[in-house]
N, C-alpha and C positions, 0 to 999 in steps of 0.2 A: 504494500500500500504506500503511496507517495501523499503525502500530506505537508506542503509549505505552510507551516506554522506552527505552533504548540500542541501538540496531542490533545491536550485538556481542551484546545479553542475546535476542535473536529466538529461541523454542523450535526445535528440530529438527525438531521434528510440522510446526511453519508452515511454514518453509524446504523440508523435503519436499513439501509440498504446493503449494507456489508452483511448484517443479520441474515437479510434474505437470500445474500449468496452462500453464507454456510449450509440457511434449510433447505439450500436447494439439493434433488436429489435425482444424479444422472446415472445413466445405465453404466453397466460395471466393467464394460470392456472398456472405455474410454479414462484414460488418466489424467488428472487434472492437478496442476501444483503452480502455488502464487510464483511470480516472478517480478522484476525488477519494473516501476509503472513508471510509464515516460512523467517528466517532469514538467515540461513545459506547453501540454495539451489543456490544462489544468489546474485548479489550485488542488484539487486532489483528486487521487485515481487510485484504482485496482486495476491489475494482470494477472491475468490468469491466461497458465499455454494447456494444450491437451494433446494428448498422442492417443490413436489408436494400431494398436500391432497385431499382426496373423497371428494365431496361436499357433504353438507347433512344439510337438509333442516331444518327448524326451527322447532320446534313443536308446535301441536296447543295449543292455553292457554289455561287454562281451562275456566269454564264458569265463568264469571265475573273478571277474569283476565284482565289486558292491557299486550297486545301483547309485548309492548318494554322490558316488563321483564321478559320475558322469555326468558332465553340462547339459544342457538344454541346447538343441541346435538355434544361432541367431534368430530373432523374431523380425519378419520384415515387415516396416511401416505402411499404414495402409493408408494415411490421415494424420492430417498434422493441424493446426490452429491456433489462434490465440485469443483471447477475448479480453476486453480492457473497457472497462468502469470510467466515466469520465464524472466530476460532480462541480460546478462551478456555482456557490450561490448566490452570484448576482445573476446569474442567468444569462443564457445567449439568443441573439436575434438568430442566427445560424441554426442553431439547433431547436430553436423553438421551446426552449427551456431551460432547469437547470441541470440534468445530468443527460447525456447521451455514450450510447455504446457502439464500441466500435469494433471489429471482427475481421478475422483472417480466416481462412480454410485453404488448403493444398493437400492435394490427391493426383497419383500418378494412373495413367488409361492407358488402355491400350490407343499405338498408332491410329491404325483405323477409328476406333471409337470418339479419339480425340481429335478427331477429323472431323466429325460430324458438326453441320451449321447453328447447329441447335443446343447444343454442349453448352451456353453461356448462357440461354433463356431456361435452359432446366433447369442449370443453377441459380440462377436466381429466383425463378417460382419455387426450390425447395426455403427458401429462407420465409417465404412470405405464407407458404402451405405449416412452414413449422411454427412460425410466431400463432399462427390463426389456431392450427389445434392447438395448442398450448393454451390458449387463453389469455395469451399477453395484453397488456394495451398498448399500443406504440404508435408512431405518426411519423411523417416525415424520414421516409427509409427508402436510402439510395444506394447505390455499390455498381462494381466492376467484377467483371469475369472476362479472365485472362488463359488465353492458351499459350502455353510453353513449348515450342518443342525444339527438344535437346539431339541432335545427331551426333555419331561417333566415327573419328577417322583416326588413318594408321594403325598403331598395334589395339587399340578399341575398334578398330571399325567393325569386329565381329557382333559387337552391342547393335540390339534392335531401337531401331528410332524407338524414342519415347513422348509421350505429352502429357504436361501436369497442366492442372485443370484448378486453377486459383482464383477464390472471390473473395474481394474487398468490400463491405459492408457496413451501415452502419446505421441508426434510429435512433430516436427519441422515446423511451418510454414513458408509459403516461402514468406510472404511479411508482413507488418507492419498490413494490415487491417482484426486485430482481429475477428473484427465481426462478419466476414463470421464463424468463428473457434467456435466462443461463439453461435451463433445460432445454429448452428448442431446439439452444443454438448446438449444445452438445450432441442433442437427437440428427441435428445438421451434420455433424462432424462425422456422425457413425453410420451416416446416410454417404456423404462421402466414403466413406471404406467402405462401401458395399455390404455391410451388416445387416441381418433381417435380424426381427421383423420390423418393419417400416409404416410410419402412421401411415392410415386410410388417404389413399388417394395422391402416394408419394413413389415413385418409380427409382429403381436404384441406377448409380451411374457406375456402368459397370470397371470396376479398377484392376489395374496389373498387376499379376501376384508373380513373380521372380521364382524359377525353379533353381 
C-alpha cells in the first residue's frame, strides 16, 4: 500500500476499501500477493499482481527413490496480471470520482488463434461480462487490447511464433466494496488461462500450453 502521508491521516473511504479487498474471495488456482503501489498515480494506492500456473503433476521417483525428493516438474504460466487501487480524496474530473482501478492481464495463444480479428473485442467484452455478473457498480470503463507477436530467429528459430494477448483496463467504481471489483477481475484472469468453469455467457480464449 502507498500512502503519502501519516498512517494515522489514511481517509476512511481507503481503509474501507482495503477491508473489502481482504473479504474478497477469489478462486484458488489464481495467486494473488500485494506489491510495490506506484506513487505518483495517487495520494494512495494498492497493488496487487496475480499469476495463474498449469498444474503438473509430480513425477514418479525412480525405483528406490523416496518420493519427497523428487521436485515437481516446472509449472508453466498460463496468466499473469496486476490490479492496482487508486484513492485520491479530492476526487478527479478524469475519473469521475475518488478512487479508480486500474488493471493488467497477459496470456500467451496460440499463433493462429492470436490471429484472429476479434481477439481484442472478446477481451474486452470479458471485462464488462465479468464486472456485470459480479454485481459491481462501476462507470466510466475504458482499456486497450494489444496483440504481441514475438518471432524467433537463428539458433531459436526452431520456436513456434507466439502471441500474447494483453488488456489494459480501467473504471471507476461506484461504491467502496472492492471486492465485488477484485473478484471479476480475478475471474478475468482465470478466464485468461483458459480455466473452466467460466460464468454464464463467457467463452474461453483458448491459450498455449508449452510441451
Amino acid at each position: 500500500m502507498s500512502a503519502n502521508g501519516p498512517v494515522q491521516a489514511v481517509p476512511p473511504a481507503f481503509l474501507e476499501a482495503l477491508a473489502a479487498v481482504r473479504r474478497a474471495s477469489c478462486r484458488r488456482e489464481i495467486h494473488l500477493q500485494e506489491i510495490p503501489a506506484p506513487a505518483r498515480l495517487a495520494p494512495y494506492a494498492l497493488a496487487l499482481s496475480a499469476d495463474v500456473h498449469e498444474r503438473v503433476p509430480r513425477k514418479a521417483p525412480p525405483t528406490g527413490a523416496k518420493a519427497e525428493n523428487i521436485a515437481p516438474a516446472h509449472p508453466e504460466e498460463l496468466a499473469t496480471g496486476r490490479f492496482v487501487l487508486l484513492h485520491d480524496p479530492a476526487g478527479s474530473a478524469l475519473w469521475d470520482g475518488t478512487f479508480r482501478i486500474v488493471t493488467y492481464i497477459r496470456a500467451r495463444m496460440e499463433s493462429e488463434m492470436g490471429n484472429d480479428t476479434m481477439l481484442g473485442s472478446v477481451a474486452w467484452t470479458w471485462l464488462l461480462d465479468a464486472l456485470n455478473e459480479s454485481g459491481a457498480d462501476y462507470r466510466q470503463a475504458g482499456g486497450t487490447a494489444t496483440r504481441v507477436l514475438s518471432e524467433s530467429y537463428g539458433t531459436l528459430e526452431h520456436r513456434s511464433e507466439t502471441i500474447d494477448i494483453e488488456l489494459r483496463a480501467s473504471w471507476t467504481p461506484g461504491d467502496h466494496d472492492i471486492s465485488t471489483h477484485l473478484e471479476a477481475w480475478a475471474d478475468m484472469v482465470c478466464t485468461f488461462a483458459g480455466l473452466p468453469p467460466l460464468p454464464s455467457g463467457v467463452t474461453a480464449l483458448p491459450h498455449r500450453r508449452l510441451s
